[in-house]
Chimera marker file (.cmm) of the C-alpha trace (Angstrom):
<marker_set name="trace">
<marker id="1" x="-0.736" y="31.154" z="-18.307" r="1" g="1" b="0" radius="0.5"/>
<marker id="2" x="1.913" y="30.677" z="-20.971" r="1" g="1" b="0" radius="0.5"/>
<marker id="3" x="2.951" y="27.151" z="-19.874" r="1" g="1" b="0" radius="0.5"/>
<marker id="4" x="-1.224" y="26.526" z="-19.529" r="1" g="1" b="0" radius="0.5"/>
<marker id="5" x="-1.317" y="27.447" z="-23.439" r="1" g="1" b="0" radius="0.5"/>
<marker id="6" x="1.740" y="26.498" z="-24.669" r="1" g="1" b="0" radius="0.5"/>
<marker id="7" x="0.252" y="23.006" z="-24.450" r="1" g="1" b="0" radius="0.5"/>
<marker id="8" x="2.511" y="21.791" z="-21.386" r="1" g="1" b="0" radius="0.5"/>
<marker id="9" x="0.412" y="18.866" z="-19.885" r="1" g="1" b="0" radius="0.5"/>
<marker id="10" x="-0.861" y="18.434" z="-16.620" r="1" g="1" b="0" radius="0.5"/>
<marker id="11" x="2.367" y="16.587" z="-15.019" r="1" g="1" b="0" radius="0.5"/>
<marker id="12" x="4.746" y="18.546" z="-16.555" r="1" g="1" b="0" radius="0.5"/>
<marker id="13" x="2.587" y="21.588" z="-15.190" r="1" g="1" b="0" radius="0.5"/>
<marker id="14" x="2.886" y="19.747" z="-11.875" r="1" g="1" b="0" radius="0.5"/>
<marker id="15" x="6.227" y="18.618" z="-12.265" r="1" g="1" b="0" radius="0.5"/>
<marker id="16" x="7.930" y="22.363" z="-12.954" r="1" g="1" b="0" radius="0.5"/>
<marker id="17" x="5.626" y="24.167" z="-10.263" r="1" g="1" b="0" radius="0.5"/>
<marker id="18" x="6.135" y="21.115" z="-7.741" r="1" g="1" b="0" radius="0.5"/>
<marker id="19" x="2.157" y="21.057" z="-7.596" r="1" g="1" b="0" radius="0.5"/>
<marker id="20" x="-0.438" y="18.071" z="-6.412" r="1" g="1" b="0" radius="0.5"/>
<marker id="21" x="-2.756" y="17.286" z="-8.401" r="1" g="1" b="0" radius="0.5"/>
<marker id="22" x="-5.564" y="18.918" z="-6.137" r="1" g="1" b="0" radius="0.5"/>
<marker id="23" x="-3.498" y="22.095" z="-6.248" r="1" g="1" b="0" radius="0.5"/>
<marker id="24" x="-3.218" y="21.889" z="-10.129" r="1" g="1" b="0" radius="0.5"/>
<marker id="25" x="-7.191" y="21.993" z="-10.425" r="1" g="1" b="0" radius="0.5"/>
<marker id="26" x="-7.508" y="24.384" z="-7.891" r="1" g="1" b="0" radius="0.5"/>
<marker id="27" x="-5.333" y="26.486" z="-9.820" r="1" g="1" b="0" radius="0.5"/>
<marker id="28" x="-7.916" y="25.623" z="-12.619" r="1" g="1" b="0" radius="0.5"/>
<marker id="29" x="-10.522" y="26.278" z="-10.758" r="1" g="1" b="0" radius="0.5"/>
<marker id="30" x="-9.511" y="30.087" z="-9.920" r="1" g="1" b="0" radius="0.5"/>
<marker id="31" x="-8.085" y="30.758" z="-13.457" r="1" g="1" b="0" radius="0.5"/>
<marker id="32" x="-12.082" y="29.781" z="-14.566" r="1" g="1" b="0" radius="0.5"/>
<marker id="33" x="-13.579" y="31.770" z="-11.862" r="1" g="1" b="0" radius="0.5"/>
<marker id="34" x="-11.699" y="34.897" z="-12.470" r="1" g="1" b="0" radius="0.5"/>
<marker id="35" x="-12.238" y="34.623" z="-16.165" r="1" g="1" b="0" radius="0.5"/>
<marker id="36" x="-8.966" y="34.120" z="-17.098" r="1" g="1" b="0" radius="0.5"/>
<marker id="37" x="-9.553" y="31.096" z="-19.036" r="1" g="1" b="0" radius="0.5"/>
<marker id="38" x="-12.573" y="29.352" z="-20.351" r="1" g="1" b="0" radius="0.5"/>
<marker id="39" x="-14.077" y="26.084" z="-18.868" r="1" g="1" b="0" radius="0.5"/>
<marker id="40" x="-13.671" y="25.114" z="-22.841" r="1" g="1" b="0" radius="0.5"/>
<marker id="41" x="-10.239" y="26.056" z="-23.095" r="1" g="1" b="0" radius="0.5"/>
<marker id="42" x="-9.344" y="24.141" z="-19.796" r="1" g="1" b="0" radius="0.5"/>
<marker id="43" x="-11.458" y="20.735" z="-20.955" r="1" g="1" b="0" radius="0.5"/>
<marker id="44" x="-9.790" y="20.773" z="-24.080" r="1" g="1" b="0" radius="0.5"/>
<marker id="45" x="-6.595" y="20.796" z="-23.248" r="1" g="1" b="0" radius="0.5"/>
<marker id="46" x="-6.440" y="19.191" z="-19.276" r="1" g="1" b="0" radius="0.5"/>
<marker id="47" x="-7.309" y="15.857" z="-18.711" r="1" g="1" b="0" radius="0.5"/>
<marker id="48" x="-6.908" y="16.091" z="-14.988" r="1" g="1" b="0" radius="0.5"/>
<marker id="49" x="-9.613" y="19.500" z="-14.753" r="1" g="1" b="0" radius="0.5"/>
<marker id="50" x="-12.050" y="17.367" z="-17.780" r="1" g="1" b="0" radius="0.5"/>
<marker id="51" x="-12.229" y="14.624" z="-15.776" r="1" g="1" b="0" radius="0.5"/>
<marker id="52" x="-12.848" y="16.258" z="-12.244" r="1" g="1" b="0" radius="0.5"/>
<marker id="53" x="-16.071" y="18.510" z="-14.264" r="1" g="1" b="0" radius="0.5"/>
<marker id="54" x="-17.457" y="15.080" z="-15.863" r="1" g="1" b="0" radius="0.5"/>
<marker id="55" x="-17.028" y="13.432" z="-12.067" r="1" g="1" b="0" radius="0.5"/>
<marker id="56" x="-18.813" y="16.593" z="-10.199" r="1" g="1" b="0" radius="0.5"/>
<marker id="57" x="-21.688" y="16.454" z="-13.042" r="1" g="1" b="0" radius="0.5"/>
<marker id="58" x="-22.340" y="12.510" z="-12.230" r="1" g="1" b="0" radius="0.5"/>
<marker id="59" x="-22.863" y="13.193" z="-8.320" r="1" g="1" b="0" radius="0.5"/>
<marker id="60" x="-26.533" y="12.502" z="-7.532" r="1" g="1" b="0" radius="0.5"/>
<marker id="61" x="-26.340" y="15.368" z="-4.988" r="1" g="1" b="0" radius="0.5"/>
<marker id="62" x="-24.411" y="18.868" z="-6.021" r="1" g="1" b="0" radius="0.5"/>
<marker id="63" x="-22.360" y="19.792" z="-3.440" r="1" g="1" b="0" radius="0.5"/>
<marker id="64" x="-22.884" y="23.457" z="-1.997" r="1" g="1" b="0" radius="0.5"/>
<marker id="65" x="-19.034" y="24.830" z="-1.027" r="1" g="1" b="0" radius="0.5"/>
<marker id="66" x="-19.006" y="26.722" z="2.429" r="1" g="1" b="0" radius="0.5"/>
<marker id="67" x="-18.066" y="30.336" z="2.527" r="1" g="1" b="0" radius="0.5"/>
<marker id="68" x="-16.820" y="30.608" z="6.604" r="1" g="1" b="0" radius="0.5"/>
<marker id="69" x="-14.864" y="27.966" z="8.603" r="1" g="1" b="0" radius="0.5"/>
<marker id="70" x="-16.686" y="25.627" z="10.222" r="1" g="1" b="0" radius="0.5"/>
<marker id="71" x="-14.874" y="23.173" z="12.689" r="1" g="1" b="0" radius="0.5"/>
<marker id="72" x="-16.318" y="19.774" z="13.488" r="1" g="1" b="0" radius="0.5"/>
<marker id="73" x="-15.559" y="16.710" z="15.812" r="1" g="1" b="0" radius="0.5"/>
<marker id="74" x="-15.455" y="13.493" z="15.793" r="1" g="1" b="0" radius="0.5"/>
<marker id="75" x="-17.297" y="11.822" z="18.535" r="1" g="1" b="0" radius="0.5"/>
<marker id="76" x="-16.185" y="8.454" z="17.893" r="1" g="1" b="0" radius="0.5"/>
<marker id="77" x="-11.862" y="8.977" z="16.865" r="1" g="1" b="0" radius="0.5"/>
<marker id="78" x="-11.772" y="12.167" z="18.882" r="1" g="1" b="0" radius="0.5"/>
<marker id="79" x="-10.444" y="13.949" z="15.724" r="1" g="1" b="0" radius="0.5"/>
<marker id="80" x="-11.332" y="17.406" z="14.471" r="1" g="1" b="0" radius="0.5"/>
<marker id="81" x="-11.707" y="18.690" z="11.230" r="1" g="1" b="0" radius="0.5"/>
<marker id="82" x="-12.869" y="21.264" z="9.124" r="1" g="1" b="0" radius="0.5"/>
<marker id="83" x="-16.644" y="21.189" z="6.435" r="1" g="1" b="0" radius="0.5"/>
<marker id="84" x="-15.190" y="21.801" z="3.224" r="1" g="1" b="0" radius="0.5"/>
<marker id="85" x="-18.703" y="21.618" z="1.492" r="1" g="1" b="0" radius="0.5"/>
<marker id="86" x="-22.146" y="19.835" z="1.906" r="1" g="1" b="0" radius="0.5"/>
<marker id="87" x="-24.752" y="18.130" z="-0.018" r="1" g="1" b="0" radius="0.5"/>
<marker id="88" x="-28.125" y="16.489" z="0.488" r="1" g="1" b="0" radius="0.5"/>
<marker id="89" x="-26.808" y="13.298" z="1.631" r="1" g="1" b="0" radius="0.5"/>
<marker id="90" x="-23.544" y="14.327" z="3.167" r="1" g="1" b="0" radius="0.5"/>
<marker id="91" x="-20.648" y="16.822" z="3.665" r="1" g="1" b="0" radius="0.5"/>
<marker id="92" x="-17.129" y="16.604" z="3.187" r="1" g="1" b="0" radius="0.5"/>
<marker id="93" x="-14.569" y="17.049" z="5.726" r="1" g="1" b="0" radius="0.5"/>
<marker id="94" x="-10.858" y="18.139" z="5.983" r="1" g="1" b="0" radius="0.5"/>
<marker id="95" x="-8.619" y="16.252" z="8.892" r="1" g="1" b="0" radius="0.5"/>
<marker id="96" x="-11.084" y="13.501" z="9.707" r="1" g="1" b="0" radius="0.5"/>
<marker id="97" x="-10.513" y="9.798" z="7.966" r="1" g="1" b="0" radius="0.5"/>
<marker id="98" x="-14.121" y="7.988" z="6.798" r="1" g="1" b="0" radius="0.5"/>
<marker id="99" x="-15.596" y="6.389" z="3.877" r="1" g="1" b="0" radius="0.5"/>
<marker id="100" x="-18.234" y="6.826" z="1.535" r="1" g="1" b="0" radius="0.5"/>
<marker id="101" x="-21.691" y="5.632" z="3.048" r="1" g="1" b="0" radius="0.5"/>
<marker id="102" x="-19.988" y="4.899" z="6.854" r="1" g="1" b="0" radius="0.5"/>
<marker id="103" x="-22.375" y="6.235" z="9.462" r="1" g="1" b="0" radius="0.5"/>
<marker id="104" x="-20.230" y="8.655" z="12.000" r="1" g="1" b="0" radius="0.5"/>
<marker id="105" x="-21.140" y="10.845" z="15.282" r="1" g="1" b="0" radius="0.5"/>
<marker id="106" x="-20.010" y="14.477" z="14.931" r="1" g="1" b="0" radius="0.5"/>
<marker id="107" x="-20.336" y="17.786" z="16.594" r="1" g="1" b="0" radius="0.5"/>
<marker id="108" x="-19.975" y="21.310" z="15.051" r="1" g="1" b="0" radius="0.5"/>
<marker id="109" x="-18.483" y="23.757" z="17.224" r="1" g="1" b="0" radius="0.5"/>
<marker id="110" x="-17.574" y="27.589" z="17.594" r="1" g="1" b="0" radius="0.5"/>
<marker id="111" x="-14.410" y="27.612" z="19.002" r="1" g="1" b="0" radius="0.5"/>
<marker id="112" x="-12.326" y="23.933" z="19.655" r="1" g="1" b="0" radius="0.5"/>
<marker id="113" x="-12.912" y="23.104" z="23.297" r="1" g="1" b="0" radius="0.5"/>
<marker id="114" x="-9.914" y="22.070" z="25.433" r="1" g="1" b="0" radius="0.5"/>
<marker id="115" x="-8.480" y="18.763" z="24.435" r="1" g="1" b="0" radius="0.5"/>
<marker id="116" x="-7.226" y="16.275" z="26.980" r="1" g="1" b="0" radius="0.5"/>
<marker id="117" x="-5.484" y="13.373" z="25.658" r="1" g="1" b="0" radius="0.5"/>
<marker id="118" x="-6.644" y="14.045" z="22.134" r="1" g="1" b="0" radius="0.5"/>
<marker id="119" x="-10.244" y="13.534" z="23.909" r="1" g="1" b="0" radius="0.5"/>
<marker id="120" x="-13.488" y="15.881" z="24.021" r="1" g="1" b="0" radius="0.5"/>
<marker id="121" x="-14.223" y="16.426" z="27.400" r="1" g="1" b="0" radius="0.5"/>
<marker id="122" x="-17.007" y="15.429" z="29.261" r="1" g="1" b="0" radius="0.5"/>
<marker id="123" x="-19.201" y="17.145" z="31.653" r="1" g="1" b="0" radius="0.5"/>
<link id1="1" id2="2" r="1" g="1" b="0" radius="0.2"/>
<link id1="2" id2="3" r="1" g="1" b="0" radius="0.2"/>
<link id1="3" id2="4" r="1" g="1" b="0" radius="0.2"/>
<link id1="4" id2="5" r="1" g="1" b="0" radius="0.2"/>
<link id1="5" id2="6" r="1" g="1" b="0" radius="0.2"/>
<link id1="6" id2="7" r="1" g="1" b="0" radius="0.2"/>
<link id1="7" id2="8" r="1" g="1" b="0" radius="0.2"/>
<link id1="8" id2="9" r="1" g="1" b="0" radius="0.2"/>
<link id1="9" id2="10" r="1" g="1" b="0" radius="0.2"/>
<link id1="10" id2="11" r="1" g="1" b="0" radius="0.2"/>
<link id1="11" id2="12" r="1" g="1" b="0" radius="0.2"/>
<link id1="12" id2="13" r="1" g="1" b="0" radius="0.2"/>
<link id1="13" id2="14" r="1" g="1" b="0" radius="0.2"/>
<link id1="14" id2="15" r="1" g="1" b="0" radius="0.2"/>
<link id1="15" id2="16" r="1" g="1" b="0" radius="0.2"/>
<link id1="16" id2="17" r="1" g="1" b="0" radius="0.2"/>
<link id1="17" id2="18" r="1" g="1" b="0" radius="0.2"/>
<link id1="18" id2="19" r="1" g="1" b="0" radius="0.2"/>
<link id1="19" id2="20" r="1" g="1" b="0" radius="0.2"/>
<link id1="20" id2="21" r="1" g="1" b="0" radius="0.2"/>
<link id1="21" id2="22" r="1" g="1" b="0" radius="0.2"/>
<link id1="22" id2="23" r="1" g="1" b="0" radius="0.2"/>
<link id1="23" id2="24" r="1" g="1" b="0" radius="0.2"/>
<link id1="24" id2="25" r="1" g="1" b="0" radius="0.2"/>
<link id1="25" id2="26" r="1" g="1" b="0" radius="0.2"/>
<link id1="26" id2="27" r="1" g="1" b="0" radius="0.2"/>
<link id1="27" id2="28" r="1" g="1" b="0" radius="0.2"/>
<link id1="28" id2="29" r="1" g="1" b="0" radius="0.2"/>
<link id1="29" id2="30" r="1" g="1" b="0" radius="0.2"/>
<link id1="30" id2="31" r="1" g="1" b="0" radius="0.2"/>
<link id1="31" id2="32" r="1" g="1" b="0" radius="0.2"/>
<link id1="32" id2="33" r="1" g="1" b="0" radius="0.2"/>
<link id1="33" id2="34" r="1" g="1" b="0" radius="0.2"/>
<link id1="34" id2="35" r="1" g="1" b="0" radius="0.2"/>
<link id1="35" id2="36" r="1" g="1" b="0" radius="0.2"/>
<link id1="36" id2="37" r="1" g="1" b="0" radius="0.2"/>
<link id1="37" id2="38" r="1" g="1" b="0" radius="0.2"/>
<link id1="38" id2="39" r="1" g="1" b="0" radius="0.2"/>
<link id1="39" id2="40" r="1" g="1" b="0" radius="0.2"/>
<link id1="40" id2="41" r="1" g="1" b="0" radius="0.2"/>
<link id1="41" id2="42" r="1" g="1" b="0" radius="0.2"/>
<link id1="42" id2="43" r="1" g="1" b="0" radius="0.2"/>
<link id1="43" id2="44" r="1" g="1" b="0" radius="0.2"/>
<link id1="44" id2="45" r="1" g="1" b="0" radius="0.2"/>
<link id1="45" id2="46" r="1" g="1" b="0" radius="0.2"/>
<link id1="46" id2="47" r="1" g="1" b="0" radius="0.2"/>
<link id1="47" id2="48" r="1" g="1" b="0" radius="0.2"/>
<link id1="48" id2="49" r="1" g="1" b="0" radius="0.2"/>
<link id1="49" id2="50" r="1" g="1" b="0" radius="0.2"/>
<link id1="50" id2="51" r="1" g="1" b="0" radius="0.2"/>
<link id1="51" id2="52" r="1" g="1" b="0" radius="0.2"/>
<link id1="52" id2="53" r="1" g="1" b="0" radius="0.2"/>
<link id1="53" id2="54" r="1" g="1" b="0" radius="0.2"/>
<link id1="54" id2="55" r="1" g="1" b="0" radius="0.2"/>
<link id1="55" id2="56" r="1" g="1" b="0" radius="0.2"/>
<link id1="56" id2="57" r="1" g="1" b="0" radius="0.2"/>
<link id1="57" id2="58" r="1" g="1" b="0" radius="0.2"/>
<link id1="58" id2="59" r="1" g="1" b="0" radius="0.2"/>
<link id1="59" id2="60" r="1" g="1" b="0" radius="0.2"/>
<link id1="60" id2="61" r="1" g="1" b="0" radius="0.2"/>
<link id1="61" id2="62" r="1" g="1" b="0" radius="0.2"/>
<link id1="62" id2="63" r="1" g="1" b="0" radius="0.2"/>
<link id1="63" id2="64" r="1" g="1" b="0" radius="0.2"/>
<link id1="64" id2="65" r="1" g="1" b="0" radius="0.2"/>
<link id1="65" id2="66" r="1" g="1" b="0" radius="0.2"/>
<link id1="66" id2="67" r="1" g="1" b="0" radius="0.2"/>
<link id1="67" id2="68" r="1" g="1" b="0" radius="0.2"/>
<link id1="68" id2="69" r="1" g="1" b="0" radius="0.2"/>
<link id1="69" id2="70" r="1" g="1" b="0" radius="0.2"/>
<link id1="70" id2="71" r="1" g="1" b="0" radius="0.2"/>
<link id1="71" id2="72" r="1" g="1" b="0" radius="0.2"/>
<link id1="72" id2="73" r="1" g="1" b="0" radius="0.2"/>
<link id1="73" id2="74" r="1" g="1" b="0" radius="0.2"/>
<link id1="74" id2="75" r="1" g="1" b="0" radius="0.2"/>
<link id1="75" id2="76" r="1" g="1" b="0" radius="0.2"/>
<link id1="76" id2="77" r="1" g="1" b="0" radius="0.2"/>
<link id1="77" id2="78" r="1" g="1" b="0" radius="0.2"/>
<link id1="78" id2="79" r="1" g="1" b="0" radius="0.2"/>
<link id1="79" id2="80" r="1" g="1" b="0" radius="0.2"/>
<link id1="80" id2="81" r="1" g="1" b="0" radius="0.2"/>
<link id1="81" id2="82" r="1" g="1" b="0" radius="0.2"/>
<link id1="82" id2="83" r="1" g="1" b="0" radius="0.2"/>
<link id1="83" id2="84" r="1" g="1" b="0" radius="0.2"/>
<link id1="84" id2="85" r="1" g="1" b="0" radius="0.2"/>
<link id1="85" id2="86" r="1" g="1" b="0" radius="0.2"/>
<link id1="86" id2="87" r="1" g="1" b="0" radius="0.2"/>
<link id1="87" id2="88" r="1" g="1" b="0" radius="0.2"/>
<link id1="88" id2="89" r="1" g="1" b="0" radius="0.2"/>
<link id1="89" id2="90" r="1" g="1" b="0" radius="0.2"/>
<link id1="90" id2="91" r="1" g="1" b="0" radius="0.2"/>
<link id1="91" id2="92" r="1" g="1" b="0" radius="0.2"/>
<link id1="92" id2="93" r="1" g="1" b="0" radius="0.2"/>
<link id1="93" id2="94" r="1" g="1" b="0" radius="0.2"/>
<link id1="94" id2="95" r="1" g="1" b="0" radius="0.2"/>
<link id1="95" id2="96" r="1" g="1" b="0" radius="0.2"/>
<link id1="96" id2="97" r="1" g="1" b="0" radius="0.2"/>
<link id1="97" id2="98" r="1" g="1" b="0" radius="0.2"/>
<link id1="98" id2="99" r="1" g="1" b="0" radius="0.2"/>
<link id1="99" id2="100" r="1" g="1" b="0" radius="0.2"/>
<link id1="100" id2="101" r="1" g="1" b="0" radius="0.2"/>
<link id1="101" id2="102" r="1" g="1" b="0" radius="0.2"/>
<link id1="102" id2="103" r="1" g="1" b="0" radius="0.2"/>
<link id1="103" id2="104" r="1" g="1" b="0" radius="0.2"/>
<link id1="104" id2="105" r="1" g="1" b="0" radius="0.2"/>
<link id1="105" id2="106" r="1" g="1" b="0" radius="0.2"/>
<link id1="106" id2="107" r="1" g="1" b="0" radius="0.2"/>
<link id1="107" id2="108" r="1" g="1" b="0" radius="0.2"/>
<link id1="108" id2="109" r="1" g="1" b="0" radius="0.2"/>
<link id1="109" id2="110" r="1" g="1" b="0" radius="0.2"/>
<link id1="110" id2="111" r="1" g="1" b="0" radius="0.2"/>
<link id1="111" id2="112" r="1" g="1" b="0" radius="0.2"/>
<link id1="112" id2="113" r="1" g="1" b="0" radius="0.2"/>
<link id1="113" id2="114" r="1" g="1" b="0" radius="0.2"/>
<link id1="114" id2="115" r="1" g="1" b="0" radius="0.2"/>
<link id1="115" id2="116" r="1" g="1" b="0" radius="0.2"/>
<link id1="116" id2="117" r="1" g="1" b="0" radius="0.2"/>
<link id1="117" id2="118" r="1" g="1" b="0" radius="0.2"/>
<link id1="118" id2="119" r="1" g="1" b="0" radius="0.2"/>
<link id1="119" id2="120" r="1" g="1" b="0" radius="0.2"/>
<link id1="120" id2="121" r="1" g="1" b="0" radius="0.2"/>
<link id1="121" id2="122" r="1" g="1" b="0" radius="0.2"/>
<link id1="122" id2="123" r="1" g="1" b="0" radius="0.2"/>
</marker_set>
């Protein structure tokens, strides 16, 4: 917290604590949520954590974050990957490459089912 308020800016934040920038604003992101800064304090002085609020306020759909693990596959690549969080038009997924509006098969599953070839398989 004393590099936060001593006015350090976001890259030499991630510079010294060899973070990402999705790292830094998660790190923003928990500091908020256990109250030991203020969303005020943090848009005031963090470009990176303004801009992410101002981007998450434009969305058309609010995203809902998930609270358990939930695995999913990839019909079509054969990849797996994990819900991070979902929304009325979509979800977002961990370990599987997409892009916005492209239309894609997937399965959710309990438990990942035996993998041949880096295939699902059938029957």
């Amino acid at each position: 917290m004393r590099d936060i308020r001593s006015g350090l800016t976001d890259e030499e934040l991630m510079s010294k604590y060899d973070l990402r920038p999705g790292s830094l604003q998660k790190l923003f992101k928990n500091l908020v949520d256990s109250k030991v800064v203020t969303h005020a304090e943090l848009c005031q002085r963090s470009d990176l954590y303004r801009e992410t609020t101002e981007q998450i306020k434009r969305r058309r759909s609010p995203r809902a974050g998930l609270s358990i693990r939930l695995p999913i596959y990839d019909l079509g690549s054969g990849s797996y990957g994990i819900v991070r969080d979902i929304s009325e038009t979509g979800l977002r997924v961990a370990g599987i490459i997409s892009s916005v509006g492209e239309t894609t098969h997937r399965q959710v599953y309990e438990r990942r089912p035996s993998v041949v070839y880096g295939k699902m398989p059938m029957g």
